[in-house]
N, CA, C and O atoms as a MOPAC input file, in Angstrom:
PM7 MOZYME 1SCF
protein

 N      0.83800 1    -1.17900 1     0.00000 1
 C      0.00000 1     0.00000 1     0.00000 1
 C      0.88400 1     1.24300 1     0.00000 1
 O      1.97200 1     1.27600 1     0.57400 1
 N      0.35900 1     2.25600 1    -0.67100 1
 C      1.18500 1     3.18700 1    -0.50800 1
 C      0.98400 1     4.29100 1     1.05200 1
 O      0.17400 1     4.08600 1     1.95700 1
 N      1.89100 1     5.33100 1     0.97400 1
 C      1.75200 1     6.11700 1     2.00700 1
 C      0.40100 1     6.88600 1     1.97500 1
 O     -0.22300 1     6.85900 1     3.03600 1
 N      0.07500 1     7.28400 1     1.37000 1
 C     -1.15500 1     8.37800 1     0.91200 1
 C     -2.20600 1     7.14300 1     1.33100 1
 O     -3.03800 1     7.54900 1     2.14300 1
 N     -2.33000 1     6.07500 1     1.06000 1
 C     -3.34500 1     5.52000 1     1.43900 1
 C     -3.49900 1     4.62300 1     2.95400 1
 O     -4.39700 1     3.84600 1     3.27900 1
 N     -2.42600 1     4.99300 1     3.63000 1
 C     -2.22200 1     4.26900 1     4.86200 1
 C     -2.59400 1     5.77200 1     5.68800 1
 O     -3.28600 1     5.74800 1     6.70600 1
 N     -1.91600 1     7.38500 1     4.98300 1
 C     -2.13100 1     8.23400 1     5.68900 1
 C     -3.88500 1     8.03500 1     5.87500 1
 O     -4.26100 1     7.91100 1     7.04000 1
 N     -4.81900 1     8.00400 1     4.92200 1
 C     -5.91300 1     8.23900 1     4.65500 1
 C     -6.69700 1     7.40400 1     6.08100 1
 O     -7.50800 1     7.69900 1     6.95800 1
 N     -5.79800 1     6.08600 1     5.62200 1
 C     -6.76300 1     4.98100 1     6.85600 1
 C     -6.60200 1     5.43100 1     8.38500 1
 O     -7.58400 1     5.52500 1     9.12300 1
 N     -5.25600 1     5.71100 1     8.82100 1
 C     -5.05800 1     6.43500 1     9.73100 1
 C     -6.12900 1     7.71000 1    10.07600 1
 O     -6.86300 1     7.74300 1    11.06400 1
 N     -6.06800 1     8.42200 1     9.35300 1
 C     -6.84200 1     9.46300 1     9.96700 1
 C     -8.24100 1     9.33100 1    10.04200 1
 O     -8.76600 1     9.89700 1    11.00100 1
 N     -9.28400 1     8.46000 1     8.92800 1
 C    -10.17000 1     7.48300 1     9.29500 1
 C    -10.60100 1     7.21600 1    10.56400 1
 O    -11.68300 1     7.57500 1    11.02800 1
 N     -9.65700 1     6.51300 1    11.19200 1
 C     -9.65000 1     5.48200 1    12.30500 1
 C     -9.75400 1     6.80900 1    13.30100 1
 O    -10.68200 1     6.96500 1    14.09500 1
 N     -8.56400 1     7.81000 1    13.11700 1
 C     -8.64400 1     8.32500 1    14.33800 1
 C    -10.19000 1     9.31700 1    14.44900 1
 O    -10.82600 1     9.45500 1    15.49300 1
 N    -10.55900 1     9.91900 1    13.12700 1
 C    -12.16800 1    10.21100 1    13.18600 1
 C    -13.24300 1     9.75200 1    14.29400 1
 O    -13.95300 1    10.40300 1    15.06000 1
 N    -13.08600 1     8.42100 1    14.08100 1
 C    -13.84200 1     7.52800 1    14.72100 1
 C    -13.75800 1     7.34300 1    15.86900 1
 O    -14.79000 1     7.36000 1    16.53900 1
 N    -12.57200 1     7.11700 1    16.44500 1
 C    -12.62600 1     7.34100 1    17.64500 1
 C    -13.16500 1     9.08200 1    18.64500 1
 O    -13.63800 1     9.12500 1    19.78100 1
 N    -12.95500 1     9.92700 1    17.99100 1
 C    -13.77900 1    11.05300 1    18.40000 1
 C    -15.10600 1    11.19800 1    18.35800 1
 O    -15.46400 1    12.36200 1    18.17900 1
 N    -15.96100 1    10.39700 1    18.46300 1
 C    -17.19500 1    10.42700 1    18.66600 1
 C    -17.54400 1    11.15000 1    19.60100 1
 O    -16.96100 1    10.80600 1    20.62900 1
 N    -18.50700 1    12.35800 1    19.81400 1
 C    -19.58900 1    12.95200 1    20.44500 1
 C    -19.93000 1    11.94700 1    21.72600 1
 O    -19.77900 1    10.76900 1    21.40300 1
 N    -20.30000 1    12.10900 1    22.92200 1
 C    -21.49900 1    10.94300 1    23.34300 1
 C    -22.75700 1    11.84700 1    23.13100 1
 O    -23.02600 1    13.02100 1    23.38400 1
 N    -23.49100 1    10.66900 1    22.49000 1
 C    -24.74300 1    11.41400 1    22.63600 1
 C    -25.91800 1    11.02500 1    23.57300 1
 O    -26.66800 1    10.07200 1    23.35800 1
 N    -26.00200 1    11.92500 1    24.71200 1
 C    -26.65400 1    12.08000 1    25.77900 1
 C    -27.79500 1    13.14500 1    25.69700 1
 O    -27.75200 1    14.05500 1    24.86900 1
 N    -28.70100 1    13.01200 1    26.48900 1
 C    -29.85300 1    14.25200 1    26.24800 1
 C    -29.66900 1    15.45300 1    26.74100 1
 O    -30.40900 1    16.39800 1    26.46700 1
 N    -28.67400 1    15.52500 1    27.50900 1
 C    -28.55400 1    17.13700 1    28.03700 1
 C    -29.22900 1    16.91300 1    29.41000 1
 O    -29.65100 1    15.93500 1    30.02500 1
 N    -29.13100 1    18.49300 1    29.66200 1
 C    -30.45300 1    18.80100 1    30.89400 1
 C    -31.50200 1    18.92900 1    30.67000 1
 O    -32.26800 1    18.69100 1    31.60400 1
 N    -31.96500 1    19.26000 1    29.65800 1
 C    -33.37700 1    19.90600 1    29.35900 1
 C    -34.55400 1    18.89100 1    29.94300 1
 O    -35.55000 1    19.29300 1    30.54400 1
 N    -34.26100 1    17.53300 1    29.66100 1
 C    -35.27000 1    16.45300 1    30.43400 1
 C    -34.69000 1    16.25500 1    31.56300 1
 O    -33.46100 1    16.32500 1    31.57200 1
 N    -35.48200 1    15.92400 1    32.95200 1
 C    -35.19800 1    15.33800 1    33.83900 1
 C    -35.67200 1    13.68900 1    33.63600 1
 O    -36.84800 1    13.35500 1    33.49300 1
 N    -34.72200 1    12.90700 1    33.64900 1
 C    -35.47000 1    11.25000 1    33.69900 1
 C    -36.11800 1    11.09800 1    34.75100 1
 O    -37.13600 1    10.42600 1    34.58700 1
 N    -35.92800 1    11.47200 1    35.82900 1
 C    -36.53200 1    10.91500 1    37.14500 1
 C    -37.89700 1    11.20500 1    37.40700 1
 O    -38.27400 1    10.84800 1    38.52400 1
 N    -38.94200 1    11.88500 1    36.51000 1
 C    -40.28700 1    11.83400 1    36.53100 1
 C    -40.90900 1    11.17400 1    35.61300 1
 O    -40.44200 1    10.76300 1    34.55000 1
 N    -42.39200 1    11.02400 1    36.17600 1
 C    -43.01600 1    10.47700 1    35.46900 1
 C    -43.15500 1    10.90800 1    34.04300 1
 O    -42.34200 1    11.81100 1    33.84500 1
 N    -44.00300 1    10.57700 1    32.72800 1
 C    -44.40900 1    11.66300 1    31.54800 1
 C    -45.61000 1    12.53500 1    32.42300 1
 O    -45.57700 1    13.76300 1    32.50200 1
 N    -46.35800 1    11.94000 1    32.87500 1
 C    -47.47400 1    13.11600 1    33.05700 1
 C    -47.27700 1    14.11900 1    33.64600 1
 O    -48.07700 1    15.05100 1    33.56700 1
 N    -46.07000 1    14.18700 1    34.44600 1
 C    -45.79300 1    15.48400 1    35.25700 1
 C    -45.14200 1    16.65200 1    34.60600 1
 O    -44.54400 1    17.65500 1    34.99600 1
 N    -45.57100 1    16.01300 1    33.18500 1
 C    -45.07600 1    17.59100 1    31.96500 1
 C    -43.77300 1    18.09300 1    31.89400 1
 O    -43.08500 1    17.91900 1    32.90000 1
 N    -43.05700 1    18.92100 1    30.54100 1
 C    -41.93500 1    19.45200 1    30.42900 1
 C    -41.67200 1    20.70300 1    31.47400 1
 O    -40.54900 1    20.83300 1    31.96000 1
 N    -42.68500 1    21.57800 1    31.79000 1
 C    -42.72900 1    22.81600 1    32.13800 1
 C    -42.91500 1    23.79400 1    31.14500 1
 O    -43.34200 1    24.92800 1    31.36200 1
 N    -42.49100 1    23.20500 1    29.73400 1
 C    -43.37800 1    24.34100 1    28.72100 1
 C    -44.53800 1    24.70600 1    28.87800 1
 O    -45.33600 1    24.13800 1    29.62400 1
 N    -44.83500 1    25.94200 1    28.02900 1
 C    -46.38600 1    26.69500 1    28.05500 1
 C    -47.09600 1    25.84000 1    27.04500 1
 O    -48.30800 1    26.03400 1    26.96100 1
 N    -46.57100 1    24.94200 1    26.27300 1
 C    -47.29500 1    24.33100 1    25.26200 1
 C    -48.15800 1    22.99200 1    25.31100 1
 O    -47.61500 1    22.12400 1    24.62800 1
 N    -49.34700 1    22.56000 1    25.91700 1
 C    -49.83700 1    21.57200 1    25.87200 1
 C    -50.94200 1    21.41600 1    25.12100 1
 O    -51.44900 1    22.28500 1    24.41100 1
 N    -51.34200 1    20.24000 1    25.28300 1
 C    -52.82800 1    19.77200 1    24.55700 1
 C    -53.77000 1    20.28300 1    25.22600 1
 O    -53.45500 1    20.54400 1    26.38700 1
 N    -54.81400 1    20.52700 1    24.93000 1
 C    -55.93200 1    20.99700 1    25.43600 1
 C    -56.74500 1    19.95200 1    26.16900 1
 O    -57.06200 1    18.93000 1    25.56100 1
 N    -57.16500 1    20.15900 1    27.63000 1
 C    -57.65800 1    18.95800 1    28.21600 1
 C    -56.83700 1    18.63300 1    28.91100 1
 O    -57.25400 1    18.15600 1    29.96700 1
 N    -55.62100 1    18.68200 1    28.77600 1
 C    -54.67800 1    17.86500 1    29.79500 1
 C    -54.01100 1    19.12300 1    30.77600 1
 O    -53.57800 1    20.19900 1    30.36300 1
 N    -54.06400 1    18.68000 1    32.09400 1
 C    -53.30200 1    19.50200 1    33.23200 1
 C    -51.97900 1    18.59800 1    33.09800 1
 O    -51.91700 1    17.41400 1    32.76700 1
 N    -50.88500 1    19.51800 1    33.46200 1
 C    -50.12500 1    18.76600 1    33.96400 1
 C    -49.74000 1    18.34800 1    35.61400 1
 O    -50.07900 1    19.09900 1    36.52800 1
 N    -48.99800 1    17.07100 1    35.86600 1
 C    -49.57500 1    16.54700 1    37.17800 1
 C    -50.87500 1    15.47200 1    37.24800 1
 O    -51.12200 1    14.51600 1    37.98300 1
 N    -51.35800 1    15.90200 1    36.47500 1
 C    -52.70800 1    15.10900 1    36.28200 1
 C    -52.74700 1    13.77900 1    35.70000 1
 O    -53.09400 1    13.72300 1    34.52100 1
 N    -52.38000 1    12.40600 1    36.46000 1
 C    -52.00100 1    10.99200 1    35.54100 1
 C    -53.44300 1    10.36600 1    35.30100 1
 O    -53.49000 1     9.19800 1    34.91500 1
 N    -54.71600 1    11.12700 1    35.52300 1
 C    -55.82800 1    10.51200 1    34.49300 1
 C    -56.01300 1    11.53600 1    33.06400 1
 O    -56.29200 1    11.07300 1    31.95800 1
 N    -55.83500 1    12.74500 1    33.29400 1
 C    -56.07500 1    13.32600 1    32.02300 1
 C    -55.51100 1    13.26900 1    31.30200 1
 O    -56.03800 1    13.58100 1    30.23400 1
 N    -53.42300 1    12.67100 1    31.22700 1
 C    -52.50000 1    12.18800 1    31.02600 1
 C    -52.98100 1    10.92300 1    29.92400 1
 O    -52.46900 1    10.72500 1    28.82300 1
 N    -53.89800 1    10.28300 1    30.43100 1
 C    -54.02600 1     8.65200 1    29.96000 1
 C    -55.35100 1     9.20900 1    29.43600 1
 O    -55.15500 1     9.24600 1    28.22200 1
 N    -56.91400 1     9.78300 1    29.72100 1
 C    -57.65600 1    10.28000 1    28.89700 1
 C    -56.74900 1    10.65900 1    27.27900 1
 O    -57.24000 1    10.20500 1    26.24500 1
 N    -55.37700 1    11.54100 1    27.20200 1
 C    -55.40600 1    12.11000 1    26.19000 1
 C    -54.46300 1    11.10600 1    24.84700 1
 O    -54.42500 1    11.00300 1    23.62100 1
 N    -53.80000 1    10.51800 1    26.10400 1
 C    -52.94100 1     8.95000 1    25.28300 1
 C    -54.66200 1     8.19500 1    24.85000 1
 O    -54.88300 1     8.72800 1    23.76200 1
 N    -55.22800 1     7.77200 1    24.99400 1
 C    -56.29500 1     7.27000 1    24.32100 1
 C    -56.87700 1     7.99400 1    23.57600 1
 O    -56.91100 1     7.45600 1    22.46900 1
 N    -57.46700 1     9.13700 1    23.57400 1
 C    -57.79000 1     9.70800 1    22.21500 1
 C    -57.29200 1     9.83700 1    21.23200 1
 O    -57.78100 1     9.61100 1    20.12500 1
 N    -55.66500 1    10.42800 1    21.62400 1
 C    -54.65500 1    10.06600 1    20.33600 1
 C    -54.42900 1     8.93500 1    19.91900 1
 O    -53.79900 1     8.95000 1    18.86200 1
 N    -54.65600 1     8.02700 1    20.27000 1
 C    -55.03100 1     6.34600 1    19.71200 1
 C    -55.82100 1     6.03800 1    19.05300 1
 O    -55.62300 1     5.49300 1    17.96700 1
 N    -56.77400 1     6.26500 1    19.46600 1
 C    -57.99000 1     6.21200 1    18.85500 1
 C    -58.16600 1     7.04300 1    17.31900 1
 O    -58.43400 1     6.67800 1    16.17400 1
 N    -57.95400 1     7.95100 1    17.77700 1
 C    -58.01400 1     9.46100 1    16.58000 1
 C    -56.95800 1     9.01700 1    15.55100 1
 O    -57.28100 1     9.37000 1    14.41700 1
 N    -55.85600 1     8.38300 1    15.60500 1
 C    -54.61700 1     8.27800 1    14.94300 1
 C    -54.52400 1     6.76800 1    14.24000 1
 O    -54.02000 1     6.72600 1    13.11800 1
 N    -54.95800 1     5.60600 1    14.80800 1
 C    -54.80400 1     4.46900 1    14.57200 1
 C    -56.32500 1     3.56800 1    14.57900 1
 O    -56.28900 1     2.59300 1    15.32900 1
 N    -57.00100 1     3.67800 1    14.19800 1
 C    -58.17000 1     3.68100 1    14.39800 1
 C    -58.53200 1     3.16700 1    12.77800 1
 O    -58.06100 1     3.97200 1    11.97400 1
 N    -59.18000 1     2.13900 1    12.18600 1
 C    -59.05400 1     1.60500 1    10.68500 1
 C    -59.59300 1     2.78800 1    10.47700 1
 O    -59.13200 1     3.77300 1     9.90000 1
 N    -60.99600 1     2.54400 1    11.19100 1
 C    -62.55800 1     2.99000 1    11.04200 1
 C    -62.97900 1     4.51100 1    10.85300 1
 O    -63.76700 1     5.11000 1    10.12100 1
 N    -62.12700 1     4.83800 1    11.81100 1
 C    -61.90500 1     6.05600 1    12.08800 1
 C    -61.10600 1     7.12800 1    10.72900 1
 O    -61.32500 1     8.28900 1    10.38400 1
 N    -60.28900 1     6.24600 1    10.31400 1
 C    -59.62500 1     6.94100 1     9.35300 1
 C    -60.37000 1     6.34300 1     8.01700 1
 O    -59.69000 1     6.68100 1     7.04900 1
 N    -61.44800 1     5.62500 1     7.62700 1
 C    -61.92100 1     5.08700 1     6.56600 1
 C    -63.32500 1     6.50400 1     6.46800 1
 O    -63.85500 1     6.85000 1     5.41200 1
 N    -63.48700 1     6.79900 1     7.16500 1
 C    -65.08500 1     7.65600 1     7.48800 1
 C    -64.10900 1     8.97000 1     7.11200 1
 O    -64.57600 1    10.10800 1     7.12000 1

């Protein structure tokens, strides 16, 4: 092999080893539940946050509404 192509593999390799980790940041906390919300101003309508029945009320409508044969044939 020549040099130019051993330089190439070399620096390749070392690319690769510099990988990023990719982690989520802070912005989520893992340690809560989903229903206890991001803290954004942006939610669905109907749902409080804190609230783990209106939480599961709104996971079923979007089920329903989204995956639904019947629903999407009408």
């Amino acid at each position: 092999m020549s040099r130019a192509t051993l330089l190439a593999c070399a620096v390749l390799l070392l690319a690769a080893c510099s990988e990023k980790p990719q982690t989520m940041g802070g912005a989520v906390k893992q340690d809560t539940a989903a229903y206890e919300g991001t803290g954004m101003p942006y939610t669905a309508p109907g749902w409080r946050p804190g609230d783990k029945v209106s939480w599961e009320q709104q996971l079923k409508t979007r089920t329903q509404a989204g995956q639904n044969e019947y629903n999407k044939v009408n």
